[in-house]
matplotlib code that plots the C-alpha trace (Angstrom):
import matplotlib.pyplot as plt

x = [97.8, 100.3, 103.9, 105.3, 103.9, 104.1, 107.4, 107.4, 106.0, 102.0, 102.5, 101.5, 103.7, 102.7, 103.5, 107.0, 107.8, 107.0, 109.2, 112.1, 114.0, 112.4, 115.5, 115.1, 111.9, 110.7, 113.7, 111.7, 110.6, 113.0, 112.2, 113.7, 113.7, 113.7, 116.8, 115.5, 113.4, 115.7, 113.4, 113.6, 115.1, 114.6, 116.5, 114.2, 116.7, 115.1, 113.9, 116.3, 115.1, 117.9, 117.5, 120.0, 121.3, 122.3, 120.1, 119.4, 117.9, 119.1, 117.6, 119.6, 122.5, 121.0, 120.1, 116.6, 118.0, 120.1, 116.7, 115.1, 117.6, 117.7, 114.2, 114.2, 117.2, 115.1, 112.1, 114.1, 116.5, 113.1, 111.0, 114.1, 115.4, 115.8, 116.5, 116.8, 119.0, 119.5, 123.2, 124.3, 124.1, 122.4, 120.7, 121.4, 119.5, 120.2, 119.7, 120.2, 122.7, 120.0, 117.9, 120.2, 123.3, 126.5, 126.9, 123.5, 123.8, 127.3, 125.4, 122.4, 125.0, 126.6, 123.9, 122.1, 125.4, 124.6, 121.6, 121.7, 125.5, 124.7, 124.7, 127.8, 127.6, 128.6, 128.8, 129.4, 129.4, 129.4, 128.9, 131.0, 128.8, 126.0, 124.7, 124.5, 124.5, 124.0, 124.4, 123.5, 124.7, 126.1, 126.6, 124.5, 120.1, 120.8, 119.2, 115.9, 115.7, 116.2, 113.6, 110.7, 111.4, 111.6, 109.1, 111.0, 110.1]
y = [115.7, 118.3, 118.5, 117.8, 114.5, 113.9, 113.3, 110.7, 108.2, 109.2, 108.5, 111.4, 113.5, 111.2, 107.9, 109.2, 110.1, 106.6, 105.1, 106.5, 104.4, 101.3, 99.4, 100.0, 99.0, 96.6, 96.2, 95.8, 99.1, 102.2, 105.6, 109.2, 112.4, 115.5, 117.8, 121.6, 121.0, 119.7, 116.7, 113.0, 110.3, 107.3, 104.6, 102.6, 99.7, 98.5, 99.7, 102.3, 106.1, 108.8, 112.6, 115.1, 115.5, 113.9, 110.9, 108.2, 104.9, 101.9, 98.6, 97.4, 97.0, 94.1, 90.6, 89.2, 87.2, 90.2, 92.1, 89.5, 89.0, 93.0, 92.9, 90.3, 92.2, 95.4, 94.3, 93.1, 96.2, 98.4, 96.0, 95.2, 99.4, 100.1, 103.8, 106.4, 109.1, 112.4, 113.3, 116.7, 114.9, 111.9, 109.4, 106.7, 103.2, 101.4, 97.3, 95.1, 92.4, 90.0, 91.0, 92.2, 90.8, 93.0, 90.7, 91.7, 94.9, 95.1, 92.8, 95.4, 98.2, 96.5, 96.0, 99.2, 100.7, 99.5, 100.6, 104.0, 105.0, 108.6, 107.7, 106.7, 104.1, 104.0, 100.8, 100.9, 97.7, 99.7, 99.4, 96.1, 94.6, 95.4, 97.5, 97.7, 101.4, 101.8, 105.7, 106.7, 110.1, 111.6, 115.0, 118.2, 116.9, 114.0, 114.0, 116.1, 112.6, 110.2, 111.7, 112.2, 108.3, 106.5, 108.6, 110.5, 113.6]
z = [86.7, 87.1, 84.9, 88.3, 89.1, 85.4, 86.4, 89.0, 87.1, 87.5, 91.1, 93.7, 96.2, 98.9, 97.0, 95.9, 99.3, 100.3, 97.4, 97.3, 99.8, 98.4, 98.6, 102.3, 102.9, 100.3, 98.1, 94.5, 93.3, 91.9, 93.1, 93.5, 94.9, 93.2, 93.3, 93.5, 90.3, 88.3, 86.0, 86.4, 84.2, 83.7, 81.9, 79.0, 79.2, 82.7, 86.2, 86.9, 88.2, 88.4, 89.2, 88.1, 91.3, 94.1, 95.0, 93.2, 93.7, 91.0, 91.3, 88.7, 90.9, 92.5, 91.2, 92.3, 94.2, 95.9, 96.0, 97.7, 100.5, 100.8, 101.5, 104.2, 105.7, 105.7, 107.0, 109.8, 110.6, 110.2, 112.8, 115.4, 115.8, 119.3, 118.2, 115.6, 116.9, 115.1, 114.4, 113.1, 109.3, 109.5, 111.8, 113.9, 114.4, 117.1, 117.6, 119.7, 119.0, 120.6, 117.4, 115.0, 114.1, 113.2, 110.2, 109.0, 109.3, 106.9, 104.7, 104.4, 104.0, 101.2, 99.3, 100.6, 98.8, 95.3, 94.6, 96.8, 96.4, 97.8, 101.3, 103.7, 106.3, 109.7, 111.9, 115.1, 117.7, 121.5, 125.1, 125.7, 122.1, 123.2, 121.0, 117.1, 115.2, 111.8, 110.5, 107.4, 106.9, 103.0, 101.3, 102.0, 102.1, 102.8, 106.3, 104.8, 102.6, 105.3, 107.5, 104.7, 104.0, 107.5, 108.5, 111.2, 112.9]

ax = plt.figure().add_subplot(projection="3d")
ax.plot(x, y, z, "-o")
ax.set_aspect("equal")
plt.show()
């Protein structure tokens, strides 16, 4: 195994990839993403990941009970997206408020914000309510990390 996956917890390229916005999609598991080779952290007190640099995913921030609620809230924002538009630093998901609610939404972003305090949020209610954006946008790769983790092209 190289020094490199060493790093990230034994876990290959492809399996980091897929955990670093865990908060996002399963809400449970701590994950990061490298900053131009600088090495990983971790904290031995708990389930906490940081990279010297800009992202960072803490776990810590939420309860269990928080973590569970985050999950169902994620499942459901991932499953009901209408859209995912690409902005100039960021994306944009769109829902339907027939699906989504604009309270849910806010209450994902809070807790989104937490654990992942390296990206900004955006909500948007438009077109006479009748449509729900979220955009995540943040500070400069920020967009190459949101599109290696929701699997957008």
């Amino acid at each position: 195994m190289s020094r490199r996956k060493e790093r990230f917890f034994g876990m290959s390229k492809g399996t980091v990839a897929m955990a670093v916005l865990a908060p996002f999609f399963m809400a449970n598991t701590a994950a990061s993403l490298p900053a131009q080779d600088s090495p990983a952290k971790t904290n031995k007190e708990g389930p906490v990941a940081t990279v010297e640099g800009k992202f960072y995913c803490n776990i810590k921030a939420l309860t269990p009970a928080e973590r569970e609620r985050h999950k169902e809230l994620s499942d459901k924002l991932l499953s009901a997206r209408s859209e995912t538009i690409e902005t100039s630093n960021g994306y944009e998901f769109q829902y339907s408020p027939k699906n989504v609610s604009l309270a849910e939404v806010a209450e994902w972003a809070v807790a989104e914000s937490k654990c992942c305090p390296f990206f900004d949020f955006h909500i948007d209610l438009e077109r006479e309510g009748t449509l729900v954006c979220l955009r995540l946008t943040g500070s400069e790769g920020v967009k190459v990390f949101i599109r290696a983790e929701f699997g957008l092209r």
